[in-house]
N, C-alpha and C positions, 0 to 999 in steps of 0.2 A: 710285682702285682699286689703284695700285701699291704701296703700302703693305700691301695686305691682299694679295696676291698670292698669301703663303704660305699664309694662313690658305685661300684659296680653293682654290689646289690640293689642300690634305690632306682637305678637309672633302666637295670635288665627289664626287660617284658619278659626273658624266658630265657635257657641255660642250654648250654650247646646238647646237653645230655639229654636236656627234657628235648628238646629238638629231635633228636637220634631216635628216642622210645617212642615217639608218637607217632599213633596208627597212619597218619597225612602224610602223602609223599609228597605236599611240598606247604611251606607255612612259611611267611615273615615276622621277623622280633628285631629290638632294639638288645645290644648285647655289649657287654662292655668286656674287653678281651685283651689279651697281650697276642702281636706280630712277630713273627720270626722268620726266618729263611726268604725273606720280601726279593723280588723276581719280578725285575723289568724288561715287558719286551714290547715288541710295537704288531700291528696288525697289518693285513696287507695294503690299507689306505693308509699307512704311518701314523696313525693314532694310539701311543703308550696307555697298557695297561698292566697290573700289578697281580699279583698270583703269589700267597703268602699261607703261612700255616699261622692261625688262631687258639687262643686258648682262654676259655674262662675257669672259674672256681670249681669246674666240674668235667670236662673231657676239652680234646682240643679237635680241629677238621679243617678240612683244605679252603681256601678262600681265592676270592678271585673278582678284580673290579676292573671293571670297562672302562670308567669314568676316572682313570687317574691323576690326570691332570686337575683336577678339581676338587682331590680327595689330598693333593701330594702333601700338603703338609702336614695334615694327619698322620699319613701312612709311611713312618719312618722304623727302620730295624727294630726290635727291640724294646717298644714304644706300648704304652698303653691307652687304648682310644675305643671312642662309643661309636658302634657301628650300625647302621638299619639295615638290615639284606634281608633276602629271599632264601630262604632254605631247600635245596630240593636234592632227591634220591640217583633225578636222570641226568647227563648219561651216568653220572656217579655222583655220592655222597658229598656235597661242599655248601659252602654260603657265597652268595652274587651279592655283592657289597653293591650299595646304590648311596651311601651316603658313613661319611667319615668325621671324626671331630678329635682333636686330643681330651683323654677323661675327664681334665679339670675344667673344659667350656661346657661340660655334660650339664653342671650346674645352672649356667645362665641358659642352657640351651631347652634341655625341660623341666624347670621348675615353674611348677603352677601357680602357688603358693609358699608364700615363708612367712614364719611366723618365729619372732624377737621373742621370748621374755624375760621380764627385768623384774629383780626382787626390790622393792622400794629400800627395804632394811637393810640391805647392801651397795644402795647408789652414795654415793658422796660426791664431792663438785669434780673431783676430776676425773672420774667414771662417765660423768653427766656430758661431759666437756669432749672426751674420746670418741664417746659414743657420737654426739652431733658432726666432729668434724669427718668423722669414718662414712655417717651417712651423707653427708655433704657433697663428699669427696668423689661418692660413686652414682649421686645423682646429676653430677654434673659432666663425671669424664662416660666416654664413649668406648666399653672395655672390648677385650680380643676376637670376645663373640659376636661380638655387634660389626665390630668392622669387617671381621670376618663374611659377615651376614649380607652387608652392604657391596662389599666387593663380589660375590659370586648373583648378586640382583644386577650390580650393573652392567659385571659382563654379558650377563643372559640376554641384556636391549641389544646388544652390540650389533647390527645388521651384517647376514651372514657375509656380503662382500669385504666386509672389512676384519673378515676373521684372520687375517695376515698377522694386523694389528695386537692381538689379543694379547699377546704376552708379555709386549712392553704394555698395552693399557695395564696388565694387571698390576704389574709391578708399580706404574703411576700412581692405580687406584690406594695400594701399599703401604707404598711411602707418604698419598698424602694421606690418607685417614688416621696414619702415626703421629702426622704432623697435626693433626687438628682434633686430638682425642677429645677437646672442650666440646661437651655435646651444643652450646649455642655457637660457639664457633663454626661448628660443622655445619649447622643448619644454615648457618649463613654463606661457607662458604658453595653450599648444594645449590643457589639461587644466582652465583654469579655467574656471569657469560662464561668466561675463559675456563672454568670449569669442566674436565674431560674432554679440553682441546690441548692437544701435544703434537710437534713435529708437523704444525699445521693442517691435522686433521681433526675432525669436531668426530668423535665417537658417539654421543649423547644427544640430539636434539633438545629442544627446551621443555616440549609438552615428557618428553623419558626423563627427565633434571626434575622437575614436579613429580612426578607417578615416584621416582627413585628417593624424594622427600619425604613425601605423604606415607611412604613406606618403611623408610628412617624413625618417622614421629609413631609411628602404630607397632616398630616391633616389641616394645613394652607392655602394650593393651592388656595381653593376656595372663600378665602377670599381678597377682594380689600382696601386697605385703601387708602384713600385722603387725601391732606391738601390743605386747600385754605386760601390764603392769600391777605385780603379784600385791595387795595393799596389807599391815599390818591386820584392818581391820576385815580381811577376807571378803574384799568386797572387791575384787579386778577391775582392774581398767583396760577395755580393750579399744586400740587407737589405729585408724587405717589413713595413712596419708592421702593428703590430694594428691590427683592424677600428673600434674606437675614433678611432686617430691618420687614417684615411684622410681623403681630403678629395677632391673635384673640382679641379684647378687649373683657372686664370683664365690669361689672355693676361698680364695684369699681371703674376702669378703669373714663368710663364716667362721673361718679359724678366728681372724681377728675378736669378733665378737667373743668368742669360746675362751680367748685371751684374757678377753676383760673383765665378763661377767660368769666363767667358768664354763666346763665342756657337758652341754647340754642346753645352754642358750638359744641356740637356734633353731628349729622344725624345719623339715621343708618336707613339699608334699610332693612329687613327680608327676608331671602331665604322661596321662594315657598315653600307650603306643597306639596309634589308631592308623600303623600301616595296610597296605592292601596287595592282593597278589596281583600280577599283571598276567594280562592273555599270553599264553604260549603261541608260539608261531609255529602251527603246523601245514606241511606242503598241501596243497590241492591232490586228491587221487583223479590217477590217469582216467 
């Protein structure tokens, strides 16, 4: 876990410990934790779910998701990943995981803002050069959180008759958005017919192929990138790409920078947790 330390602090809304101490029997937070003792079983409709013990930088507690199948490549032994649940006291002390990711997508997943800077009196051509093909590189391909992102929208169109289907579509959707990580690629291949037809069934209709586009091209929207550039004469230059050049950064992403122009190059700011609790389901009285 020490390793992801950083990742885990910027990403937390709140620590399993501050959870524990607070007067509220029941709150949700984004947490970033390490998995152990991970425990598959299934429900009496045979829907797999996962029951694991959690640990962040401050206490550990029992965990438990309904939704595993949708969570499964997150949720592997031993594993460090950013989690959103529900914390509550009843029937006992755990967290109801509703949403999984491995640490290092934590980055593209909520970062608001990122912010580059570049000391002028340390650029020279081949600094200059790294730098453009790095940002190039990541405005063009279509990285793990993105596909990721893409593949759990499509399956949700899926119409529930064809929920047979679902687990080869997934792996379909899988394979091809590895195959087409060029984000204009992708765009294009999101607009052809035979797109989301396999084994001669159409999973996707045309008007769900557009909504799953238009959803493609906007999951950037919310992201801001900067560059500032530090000038001899103190006088900065701050530069914000057009809406074309923008991109998610990756973990990778930052280190590389940090390689470049040294460790503290890059800022990033964390988008808000702005989870919500849901209604409890309590019986009617007789």
């Amino acid at each position: 876990m020490g390793e992801h330390k950083q990742l885990i602090k910027k990403f937390s809304s709140n620590s399993i410990s501050g959870l524990k101490n607070q007067s509220e029997d029941r709150a949700v937070a984004r947490l970033g934790v390490m998995i152990s003792n991970l425990n598959l079983r299934k429900t009496k409709k045979g829907k797999t779910f996962a029951s694991f013990n959690a640990e962040d930088l401050s206490d550990g507690i029992e965990c438990i998701c309904w939704d595993y199948d949708q969570n499964s490549e997150a949720l592997k032994d031993n594993s460090t990943i950013l989690i959103e649940a529900e914390f509550s006291r009843e029937p006992r002390t755990q967290l109801v995981v509703r949403n999984a990711i491995p640490i290092h997508e934590s980055v593209s997943a909520h970062t608001e803002q990122t912010l580059i800077i570049l000391d002028e009196s340390k650029l020279d051509p081949e600094k200059e050069n790294q730098f453009k093909e790095l940002c190039s590189k990541n405005i063009g391909i279509v990285n793990d959180y993105e596909q990721r992102l893409l593949t759990q929208t499509a399956l949700r169109m899926v119409h529930k008759s064809q929920n047979d289907l679902i687990p080869k579509f997934e792996k379909y959707l899988r394979d091809t958005f590895l195959q087409n990580s060029n984000r204009l690629q992708l765009e294009k291949l999101l607009t052809q017919t035979e797109f989301a037809t396999f084994n001669q069934n159409t999973l996707l209709h045309e008007d769900q192929k557009k909504k799953l586009l238009q959803f493609f091209k906007e999951i950037r929207s919310t992201h801001r990138l900067y560059i500032r550039v530090l000038t001899a004469d103190e006088k900065d230059v701050w530069l914000e790409p057009s809406k074309n050049k923008n991109f998610l950064p990756t973990w990778d992403f930052i280190n590389q920078i940090n390689e470049i122009f040294g460790t503290g190059s890059v800022k990033i700011k964390a988008s808000p947790y702005q989870g919500a609790l849901r209604k409890q389901y309590r019986p009617a009285r007789a």
